[in-house]
VOROZA-762211 format. One line per 4 residues: their letters; for each residue x, z, y of C-alpha. Coordinates in nm, 2 decimals, decimal comma. Layout:
<rs>
a = X:Z:Y; ...;
</rs>
This chain:
<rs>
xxxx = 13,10:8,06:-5,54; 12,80:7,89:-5,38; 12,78:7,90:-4,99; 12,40:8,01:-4,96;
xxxx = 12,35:8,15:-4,59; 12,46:8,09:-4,24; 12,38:8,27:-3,90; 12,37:8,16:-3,61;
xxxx = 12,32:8,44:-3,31; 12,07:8,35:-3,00; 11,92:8,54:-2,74; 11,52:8,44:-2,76;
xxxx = 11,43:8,44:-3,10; 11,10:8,26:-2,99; 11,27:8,01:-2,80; 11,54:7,96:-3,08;
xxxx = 11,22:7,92:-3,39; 11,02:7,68:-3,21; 11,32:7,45:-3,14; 11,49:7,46:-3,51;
xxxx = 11,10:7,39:-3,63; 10,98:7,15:-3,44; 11,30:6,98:-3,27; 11,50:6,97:-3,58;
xxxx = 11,20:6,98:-3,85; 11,37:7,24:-4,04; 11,12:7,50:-4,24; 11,06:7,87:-4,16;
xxxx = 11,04:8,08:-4,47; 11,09:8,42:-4,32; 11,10:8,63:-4,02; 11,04:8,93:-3,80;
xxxx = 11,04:8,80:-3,46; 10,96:9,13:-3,32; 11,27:9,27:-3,49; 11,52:8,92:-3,39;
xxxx = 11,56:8,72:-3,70; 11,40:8,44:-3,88; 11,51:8,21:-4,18; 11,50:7,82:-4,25;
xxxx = 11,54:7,66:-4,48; 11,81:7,38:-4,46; 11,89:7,22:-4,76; 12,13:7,39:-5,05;
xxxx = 12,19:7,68:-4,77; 11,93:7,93:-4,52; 11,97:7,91:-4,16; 11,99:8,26:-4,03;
xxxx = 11,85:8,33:-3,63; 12,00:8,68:-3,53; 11,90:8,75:-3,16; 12,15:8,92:-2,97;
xxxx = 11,97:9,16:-2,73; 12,04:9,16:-2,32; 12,20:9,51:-2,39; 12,44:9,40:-2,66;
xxxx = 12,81:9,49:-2,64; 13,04:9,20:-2,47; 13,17:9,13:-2,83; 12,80:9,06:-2,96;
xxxx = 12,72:8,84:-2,66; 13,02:8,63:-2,73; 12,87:8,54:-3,07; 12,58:8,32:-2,90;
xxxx = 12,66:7,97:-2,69; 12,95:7,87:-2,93; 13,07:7,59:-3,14; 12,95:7,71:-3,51;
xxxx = 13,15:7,49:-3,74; 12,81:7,37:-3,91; 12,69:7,03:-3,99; 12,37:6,87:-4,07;
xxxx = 12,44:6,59:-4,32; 12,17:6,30:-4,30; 12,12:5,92:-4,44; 12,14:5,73:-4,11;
xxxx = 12,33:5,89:-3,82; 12,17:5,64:-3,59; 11,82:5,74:-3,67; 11,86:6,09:-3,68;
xxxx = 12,01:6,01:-3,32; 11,75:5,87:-3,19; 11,46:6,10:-3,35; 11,60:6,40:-3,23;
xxxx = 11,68:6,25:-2,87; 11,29:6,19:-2,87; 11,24:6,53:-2,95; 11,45:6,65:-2,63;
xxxx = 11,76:6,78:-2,84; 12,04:6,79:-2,59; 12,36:6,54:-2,74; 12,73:6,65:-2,61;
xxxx = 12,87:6,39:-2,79; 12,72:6,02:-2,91; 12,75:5,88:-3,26; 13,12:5,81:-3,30;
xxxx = 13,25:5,64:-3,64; 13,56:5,90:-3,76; 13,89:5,81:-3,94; 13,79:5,93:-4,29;
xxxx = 13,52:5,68:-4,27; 13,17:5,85:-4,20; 13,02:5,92:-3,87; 12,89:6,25:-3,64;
xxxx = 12,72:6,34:-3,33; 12,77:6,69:-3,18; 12,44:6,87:-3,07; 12,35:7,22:-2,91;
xxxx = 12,04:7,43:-2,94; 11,89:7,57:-2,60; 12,14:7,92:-2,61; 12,47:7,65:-2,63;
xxxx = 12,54:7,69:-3,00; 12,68:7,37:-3,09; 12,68:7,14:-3,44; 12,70:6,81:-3,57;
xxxx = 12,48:6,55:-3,72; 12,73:6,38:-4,03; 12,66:6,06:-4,19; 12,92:6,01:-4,46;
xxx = 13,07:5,67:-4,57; 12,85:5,54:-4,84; 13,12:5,37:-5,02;
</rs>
């Protein structure tokens, strides 16, 4: 098995493209704004964009604004950091060396989703 997609649910599609492009630098290779979706490419895997619509069940709105389990592994935590700060990326935690020897920083786009930046130990 190869892990190739994952989603990620927002509520302004707009909003959500123009801050995975330009805030995190990642590359658009499809979408249909006017239908609620877009794809980027992010490495070995596609970033998904679903909007959830105003009118969505309860169930669907719970699926945006939520700690998503994803991590963006990069070379130098500290630099990523940093560049992203200056980019206006909102941080919820700092860079923080963990026990198994590499390093995060947990982030969140503008609808709350959460991830983490990962620098692993390059031993």
């Amino acid at each position: 098995m190869n892990l190739n997609t994952a989603r990620v649910f927002v509520r302004d599609i707009a909003l959500a493209r123009r801050f995975y492009a330009e805030a995190l630098g990642l590359k658009p290779h499809a979408q249909d704004l006017a239908r609620g979706w877009c794809v980027f490419n992010a490495g070995n895997c596609e970033l998904v964009l679903e909007a959830v619509p105003a009118d969505a069940s309860a169930e669907r709105q719970a699926l945006v604004g939520r700690v998503t389990g994803l991590s963006f592994l990069v070379p130098n935590l500290h630099v990523a950091h940093q560049d992203l700060k200056s980019r206006g990326v909102e941080f919820t935690a700092a860079p923080e060396r963990q026990f198994w020897g590499g390093s995060v920083a947990g982030f969140r786009d503008p609808d709350g989703n959460r991830f983490q930046l990962v620098e692993r130990d390059r031993a």
